[in-house]
C-alpha positions as CSV (number, residue, x, y, z in Angstrom):
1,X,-49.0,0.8,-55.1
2,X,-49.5,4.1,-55.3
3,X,-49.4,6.1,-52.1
4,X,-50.1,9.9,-52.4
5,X,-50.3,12.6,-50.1
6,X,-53.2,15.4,-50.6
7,X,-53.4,18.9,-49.2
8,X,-50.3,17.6,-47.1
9,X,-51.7,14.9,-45.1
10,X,-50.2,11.4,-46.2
11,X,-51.6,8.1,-45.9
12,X,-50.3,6.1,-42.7
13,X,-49.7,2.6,-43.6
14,X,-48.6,0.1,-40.3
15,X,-45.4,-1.5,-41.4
16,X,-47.8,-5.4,-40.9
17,X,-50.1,-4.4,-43.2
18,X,-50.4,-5.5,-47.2
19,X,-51.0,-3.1,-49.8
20,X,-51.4,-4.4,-53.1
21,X,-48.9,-2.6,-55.7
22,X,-52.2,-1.9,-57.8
23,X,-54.1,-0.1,-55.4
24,X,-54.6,3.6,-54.8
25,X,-54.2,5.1,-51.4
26,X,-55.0,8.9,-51.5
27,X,-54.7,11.4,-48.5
28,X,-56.3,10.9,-44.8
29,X,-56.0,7.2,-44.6
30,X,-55.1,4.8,-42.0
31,X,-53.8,1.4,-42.5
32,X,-53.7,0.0,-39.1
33,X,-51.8,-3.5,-39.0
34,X,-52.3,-6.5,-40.8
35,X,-55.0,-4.9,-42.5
36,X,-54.9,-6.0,-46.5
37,X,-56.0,-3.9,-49.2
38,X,-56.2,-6.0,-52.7
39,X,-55.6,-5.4,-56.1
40,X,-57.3,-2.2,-57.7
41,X,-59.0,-0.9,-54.9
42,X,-59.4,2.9,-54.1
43,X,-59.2,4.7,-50.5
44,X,-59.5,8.0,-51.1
45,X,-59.4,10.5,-48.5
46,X,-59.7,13.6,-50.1
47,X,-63.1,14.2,-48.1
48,X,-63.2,12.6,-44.5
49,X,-60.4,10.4,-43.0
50,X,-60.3,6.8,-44.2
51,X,-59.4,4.3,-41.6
52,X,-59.4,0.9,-41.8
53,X,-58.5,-0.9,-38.8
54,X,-56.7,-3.9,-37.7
55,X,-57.0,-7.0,-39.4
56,X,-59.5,-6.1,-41.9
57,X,-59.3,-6.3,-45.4
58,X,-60.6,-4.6,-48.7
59,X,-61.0,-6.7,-51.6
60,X,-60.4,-6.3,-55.2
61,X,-61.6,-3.6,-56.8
62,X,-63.7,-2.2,-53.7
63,X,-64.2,2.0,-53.2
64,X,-63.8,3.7,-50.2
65,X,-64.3,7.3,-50.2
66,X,-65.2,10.2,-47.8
67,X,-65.1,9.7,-43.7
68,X,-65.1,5.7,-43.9
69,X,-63.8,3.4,-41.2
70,X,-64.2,-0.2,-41.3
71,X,-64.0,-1.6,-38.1
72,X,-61.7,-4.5,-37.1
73,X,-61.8,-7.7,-38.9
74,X,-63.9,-6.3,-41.0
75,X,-64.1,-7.6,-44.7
76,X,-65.5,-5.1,-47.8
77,X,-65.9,-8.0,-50.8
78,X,-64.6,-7.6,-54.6
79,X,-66.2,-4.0,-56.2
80,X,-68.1,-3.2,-52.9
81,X,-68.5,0.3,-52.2
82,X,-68.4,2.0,-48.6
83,X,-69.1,6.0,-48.9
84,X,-68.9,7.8,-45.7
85,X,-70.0,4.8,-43.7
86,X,-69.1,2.8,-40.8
87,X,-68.7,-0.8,-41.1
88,X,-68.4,-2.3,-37.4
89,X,-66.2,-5.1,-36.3
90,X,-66.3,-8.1,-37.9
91,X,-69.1,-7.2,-40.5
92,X,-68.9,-8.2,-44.3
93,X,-70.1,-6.1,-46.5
94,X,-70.7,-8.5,-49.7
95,X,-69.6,-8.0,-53.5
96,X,-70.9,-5.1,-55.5
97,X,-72.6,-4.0,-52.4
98,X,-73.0,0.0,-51.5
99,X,-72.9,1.2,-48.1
100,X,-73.9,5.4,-48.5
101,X,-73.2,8.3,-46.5
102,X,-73.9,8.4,-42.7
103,X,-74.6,4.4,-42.9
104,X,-73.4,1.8,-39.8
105,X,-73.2,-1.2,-40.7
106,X,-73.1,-3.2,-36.9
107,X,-70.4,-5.6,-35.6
108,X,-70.9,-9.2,-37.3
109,X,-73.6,-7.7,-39.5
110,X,-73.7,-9.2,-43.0
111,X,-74.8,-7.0,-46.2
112,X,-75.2,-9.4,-48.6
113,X,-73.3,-9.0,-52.2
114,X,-75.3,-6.4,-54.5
115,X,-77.5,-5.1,-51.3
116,X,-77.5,-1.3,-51.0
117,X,-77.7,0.4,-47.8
118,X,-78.9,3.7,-48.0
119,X,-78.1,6.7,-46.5
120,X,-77.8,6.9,-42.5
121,X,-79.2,3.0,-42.4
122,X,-78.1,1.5,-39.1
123,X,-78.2,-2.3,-39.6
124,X,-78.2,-3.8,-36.2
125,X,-74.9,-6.1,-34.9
126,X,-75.5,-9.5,-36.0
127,X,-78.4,-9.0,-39.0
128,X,-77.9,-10.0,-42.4
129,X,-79.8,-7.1,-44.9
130,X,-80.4,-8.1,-48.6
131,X,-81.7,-5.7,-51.3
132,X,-82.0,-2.8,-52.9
133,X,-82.8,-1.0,-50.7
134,X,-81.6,-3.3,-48.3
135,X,-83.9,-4.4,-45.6
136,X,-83.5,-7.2,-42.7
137,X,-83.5,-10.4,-43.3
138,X,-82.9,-12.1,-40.4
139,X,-80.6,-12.8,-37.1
140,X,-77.1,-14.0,-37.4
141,X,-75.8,-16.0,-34.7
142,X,-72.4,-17.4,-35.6
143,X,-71.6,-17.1,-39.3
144,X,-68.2,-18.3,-41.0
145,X,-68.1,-15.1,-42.8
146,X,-68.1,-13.0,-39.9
147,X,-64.6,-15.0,-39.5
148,X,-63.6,-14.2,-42.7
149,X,-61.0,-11.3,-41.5
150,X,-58.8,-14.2,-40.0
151,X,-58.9,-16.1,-43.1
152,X,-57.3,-12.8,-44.9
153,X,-54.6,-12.1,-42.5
154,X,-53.3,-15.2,-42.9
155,X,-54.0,-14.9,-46.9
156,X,-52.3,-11.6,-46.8
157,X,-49.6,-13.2,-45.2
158,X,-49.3,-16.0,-47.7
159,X,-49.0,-13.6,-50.8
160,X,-46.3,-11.1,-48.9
161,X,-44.2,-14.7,-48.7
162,X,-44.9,-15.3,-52.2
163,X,-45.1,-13.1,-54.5
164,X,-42.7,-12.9,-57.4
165,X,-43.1,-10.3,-59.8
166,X,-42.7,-11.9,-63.3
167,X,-42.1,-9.2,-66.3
């Protein structure tokens, strides 16, 4: 992985969480614990303080840049992009999707994959929003994916027991 420091602030990774070797971590970012951060993705925190709290996890090949914080739990699917947003506890934000500047997306709200969610959008807790841009869609009640934070903790866990690296 690479970890580099910017301007003199350095990334602050919790000893539980699992950084992926291939991933970039850059500057003002938080890595609280057992948060997982996947192959090739990007926190950048050149701009704004990156935080991405407990338990949630940042797929492969996702973006985070400028002032982002995913909330708790929290998943940000394969090549999603979150620029200075807030993604609330427990929210997914789907693959290929983009969350812009000034965004919230709400606790257990879903943005479904390729959605984008433009600037200062507040999607309400518990709405899945589809579309470009992305509107409302309907309620959620109890959706499996707002679970999905669990299902990477544990996943994080399995790959920190078992990775080998094979040359």
């Amino acid at each position: 992985m690479v970890i580099r420091s910017f301007e003199g602030t350095t990334p602050d990774v919790h000893e539980s969480a699992r950084v992926d070797e291939t991933a970039v971590v850059i500057g003002d970012v938080t890595i609280e614990a057992e948060a997982s951060v996947w192959p090739h993705v990007t926190l950048r925190g050149d701009s704004g303080a990156i935080v991405v709290r407990e338990g949630a996890n940042v797929q492969d090949n996702a973006v985070c840049h400028e002032g982002c914080e995913i909330g708790s739990g929290a998943t940000i699917g394969h090549t999603a992009i979150v620029h200075a947003a807030t993604v609330g506890e427990r929210a997914m934000v789907g693959m290929s999707a983009t969350v812009l500047d000034g965004a919230q997306v709400g606790s257990e709200a879903l943005v479904a994959a390729g959605s984008v969610v433009t600037e200062g959008t507040e999607v309400p807790p518990r709405t899945l929003v589809a579309g470009t841009p992305a509107e409302t869609k309907t309620e959620v009640e109890d959706s499996p994916w707002t679970h999905a934070g669990e299902h990477y903790v544990e996943l994080a866990k399995r790959h920190e027991r078992s990775s080998e690296r094979v040359e």
